[in-house]
C-alpha positions as a Markdown table, in Angstrom:
| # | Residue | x | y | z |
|---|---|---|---|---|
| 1 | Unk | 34.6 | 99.3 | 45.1 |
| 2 | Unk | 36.8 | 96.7 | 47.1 |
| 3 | Unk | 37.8 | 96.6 | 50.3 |
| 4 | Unk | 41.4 | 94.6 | 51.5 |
| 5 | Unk | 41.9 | 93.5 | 54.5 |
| 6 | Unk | 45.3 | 93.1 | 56.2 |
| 7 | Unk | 46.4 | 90.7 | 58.1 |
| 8 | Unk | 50.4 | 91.1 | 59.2 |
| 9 | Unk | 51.9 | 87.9 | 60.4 |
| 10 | Unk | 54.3 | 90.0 | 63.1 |
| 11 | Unk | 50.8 | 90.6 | 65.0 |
| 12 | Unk | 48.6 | 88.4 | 67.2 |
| 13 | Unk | 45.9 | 86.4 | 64.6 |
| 14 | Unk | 42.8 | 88.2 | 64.5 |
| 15 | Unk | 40.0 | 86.7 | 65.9 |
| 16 | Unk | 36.2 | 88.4 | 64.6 |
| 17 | Unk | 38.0 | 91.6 | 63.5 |
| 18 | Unk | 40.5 | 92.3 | 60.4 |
| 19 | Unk | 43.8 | 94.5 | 61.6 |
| 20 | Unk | 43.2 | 96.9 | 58.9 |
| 21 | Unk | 41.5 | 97.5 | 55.9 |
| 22 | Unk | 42.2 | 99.3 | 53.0 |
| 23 | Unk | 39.4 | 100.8 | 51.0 |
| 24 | Unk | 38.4 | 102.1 | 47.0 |
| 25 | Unk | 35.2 | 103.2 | 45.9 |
| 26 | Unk | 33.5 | 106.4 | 45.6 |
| 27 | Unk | 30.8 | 106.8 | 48.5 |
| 28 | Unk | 31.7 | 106.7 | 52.0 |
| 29 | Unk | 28.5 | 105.9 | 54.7 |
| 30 | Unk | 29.4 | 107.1 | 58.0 |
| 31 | Unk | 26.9 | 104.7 | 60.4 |
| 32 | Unk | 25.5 | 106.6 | 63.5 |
| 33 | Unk | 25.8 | 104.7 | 67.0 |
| 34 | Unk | 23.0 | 102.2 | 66.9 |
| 35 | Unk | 21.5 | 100.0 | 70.5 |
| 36 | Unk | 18.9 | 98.1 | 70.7 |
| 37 | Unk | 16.2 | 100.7 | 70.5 |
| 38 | Unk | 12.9 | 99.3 | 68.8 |
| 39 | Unk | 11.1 | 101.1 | 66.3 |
| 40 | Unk | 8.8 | 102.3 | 69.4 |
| 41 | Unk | 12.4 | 104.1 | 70.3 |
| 42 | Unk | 12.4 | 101.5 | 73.6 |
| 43 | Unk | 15.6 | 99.3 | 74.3 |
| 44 | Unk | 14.7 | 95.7 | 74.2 |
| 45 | Unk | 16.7 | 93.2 | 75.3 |
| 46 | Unk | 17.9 | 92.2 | 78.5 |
| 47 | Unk | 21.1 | 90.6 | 78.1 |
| 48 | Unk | 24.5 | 92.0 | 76.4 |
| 49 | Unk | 23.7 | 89.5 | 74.0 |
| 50 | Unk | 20.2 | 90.1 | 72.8 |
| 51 | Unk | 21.4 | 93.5 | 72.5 |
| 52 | Unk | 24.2 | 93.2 | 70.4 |
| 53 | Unk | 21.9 | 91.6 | 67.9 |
| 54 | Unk | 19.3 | 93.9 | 67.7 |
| 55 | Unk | 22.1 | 97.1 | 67.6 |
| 56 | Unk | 24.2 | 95.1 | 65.0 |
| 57 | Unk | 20.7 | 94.5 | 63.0 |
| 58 | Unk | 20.0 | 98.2 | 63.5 |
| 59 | Unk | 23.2 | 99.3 | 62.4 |
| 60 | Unk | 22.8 | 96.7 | 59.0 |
| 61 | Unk | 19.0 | 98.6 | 58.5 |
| 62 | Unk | 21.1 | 101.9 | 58.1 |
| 63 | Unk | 23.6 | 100.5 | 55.9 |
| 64 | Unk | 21.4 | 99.2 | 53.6 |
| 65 | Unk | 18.8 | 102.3 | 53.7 |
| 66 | Unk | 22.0 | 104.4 | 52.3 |
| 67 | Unk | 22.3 | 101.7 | 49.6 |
| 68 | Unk | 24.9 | 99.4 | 51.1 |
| 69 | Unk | 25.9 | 95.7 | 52.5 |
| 70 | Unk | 27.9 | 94.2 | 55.4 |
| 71 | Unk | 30.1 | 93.2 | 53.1 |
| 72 | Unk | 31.2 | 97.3 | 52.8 |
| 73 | Unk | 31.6 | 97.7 | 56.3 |
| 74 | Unk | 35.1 | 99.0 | 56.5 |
| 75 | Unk | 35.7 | 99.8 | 60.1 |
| 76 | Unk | 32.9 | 99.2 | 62.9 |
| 77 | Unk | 33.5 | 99.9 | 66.6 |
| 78 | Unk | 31.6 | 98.6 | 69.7 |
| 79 | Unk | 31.2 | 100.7 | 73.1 |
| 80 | Unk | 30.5 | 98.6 | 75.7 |
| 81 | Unk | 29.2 | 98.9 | 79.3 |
| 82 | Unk | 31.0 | 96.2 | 80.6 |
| 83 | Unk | 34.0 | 95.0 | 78.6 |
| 84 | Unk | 34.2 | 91.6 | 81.0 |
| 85 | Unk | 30.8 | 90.8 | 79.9 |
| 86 | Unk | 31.5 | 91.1 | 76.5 |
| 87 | Unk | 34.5 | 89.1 | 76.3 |
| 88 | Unk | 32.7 | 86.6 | 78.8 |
| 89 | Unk | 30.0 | 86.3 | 75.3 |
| 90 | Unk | 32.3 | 86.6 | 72.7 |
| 91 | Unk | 31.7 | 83.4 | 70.5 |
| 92 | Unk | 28.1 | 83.9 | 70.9 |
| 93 | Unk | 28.8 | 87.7 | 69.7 |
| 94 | Unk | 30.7 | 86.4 | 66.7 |
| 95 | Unk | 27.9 | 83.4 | 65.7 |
| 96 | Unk | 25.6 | 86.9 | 65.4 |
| 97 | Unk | 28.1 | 88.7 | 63.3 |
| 98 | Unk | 28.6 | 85.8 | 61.2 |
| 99 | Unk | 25.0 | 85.3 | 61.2 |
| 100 | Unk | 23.8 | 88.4 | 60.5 |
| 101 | Unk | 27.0 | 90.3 | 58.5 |
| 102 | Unk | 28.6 | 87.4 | 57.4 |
| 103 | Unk | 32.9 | 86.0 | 57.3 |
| 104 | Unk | 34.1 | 89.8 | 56.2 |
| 105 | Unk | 35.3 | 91.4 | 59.1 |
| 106 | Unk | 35.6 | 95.1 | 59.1 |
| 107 | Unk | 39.2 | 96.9 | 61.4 |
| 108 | Unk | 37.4 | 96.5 | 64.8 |
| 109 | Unk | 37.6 | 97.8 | 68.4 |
| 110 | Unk | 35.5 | 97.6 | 71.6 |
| 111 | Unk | 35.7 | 100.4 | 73.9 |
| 112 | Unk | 34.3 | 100.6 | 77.6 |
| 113 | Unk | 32.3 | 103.4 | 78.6 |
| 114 | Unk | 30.3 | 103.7 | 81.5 |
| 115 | Unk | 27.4 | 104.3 | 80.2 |
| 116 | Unk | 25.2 | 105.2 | 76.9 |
| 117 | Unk | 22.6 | 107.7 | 76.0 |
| 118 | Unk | 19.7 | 105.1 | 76.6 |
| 119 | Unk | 20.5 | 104.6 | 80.4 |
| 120 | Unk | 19.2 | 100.5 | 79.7 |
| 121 | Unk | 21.5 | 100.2 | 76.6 |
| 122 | Unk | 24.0 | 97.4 | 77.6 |
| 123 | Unk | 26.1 | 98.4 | 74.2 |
| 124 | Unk | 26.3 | 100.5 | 70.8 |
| 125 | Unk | 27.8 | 100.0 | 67.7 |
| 126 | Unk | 28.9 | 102.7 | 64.8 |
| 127 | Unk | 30.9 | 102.0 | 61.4 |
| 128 | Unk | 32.1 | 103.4 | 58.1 |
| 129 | Unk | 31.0 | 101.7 | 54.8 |
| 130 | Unk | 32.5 | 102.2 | 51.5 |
| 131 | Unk | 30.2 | 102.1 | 48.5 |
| 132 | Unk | 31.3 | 101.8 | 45.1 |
């Protein structure tokens, strides 16, 4: 499996996301939206922050129960209840991703919505993985 990432130099450097990335391998893992619910099913976390590490370590505990790494994170994107927020926290955001899924960043977005299933979740985050 191996997973390319594309930078072009006619677009604004990235900055915690890759523009795209190309993928080979035989398995694909498609990653369900994951918050900050506990394993009590309860969100914890009261900031955007604490939240976005508790998802993003949720969304790592699928990955790896369906045999994969952050490292095959392809494409991961973030719904957020209020986009200002997260921009407000992004460096502590990315010191989490690079903390917890390391310098490989999968094609990225952040979308707004208004609000998520778990009326208390602040955000959610979903991916593809490719396996080898």
């Amino acid at each position: 499996m191996s997973l390319h990432r594309h930078n072009p130099a006619e677009l604004s450097p990235p900055t915690g996301f890759t523009h795209a990335v190309t993928a080979t391998g035989t398995r694909l893992v498609f990653l369900a939206g994951q918050t900050s619910l506990d394993m009590g099913g309860k969100v914890v976390g009261e900031t955007l922050t604490e939240q976005f590490e508790t998802a993003l370590a949720n969304l790592l505990t699928a990955l790896a129960g369906a045999g994969g790494a952050p490292q095959d994170l392809a494409r991961v994107t973030v719904y957020a209840t209020d986009v200002e927020d997260y921009r407000a926290h992004a460096h502590e955001l990315g010191t989490i991703w690079r903390r917890l899924a390391g310098r490989d960043y999968p094609a990225m977005a952040v979308i707004g919505v208004v609000r998520l299933w778990d009326e208390q979740a602040l955000v959610e985050l979903d991916g593809m993985a490719v396996l080898p």
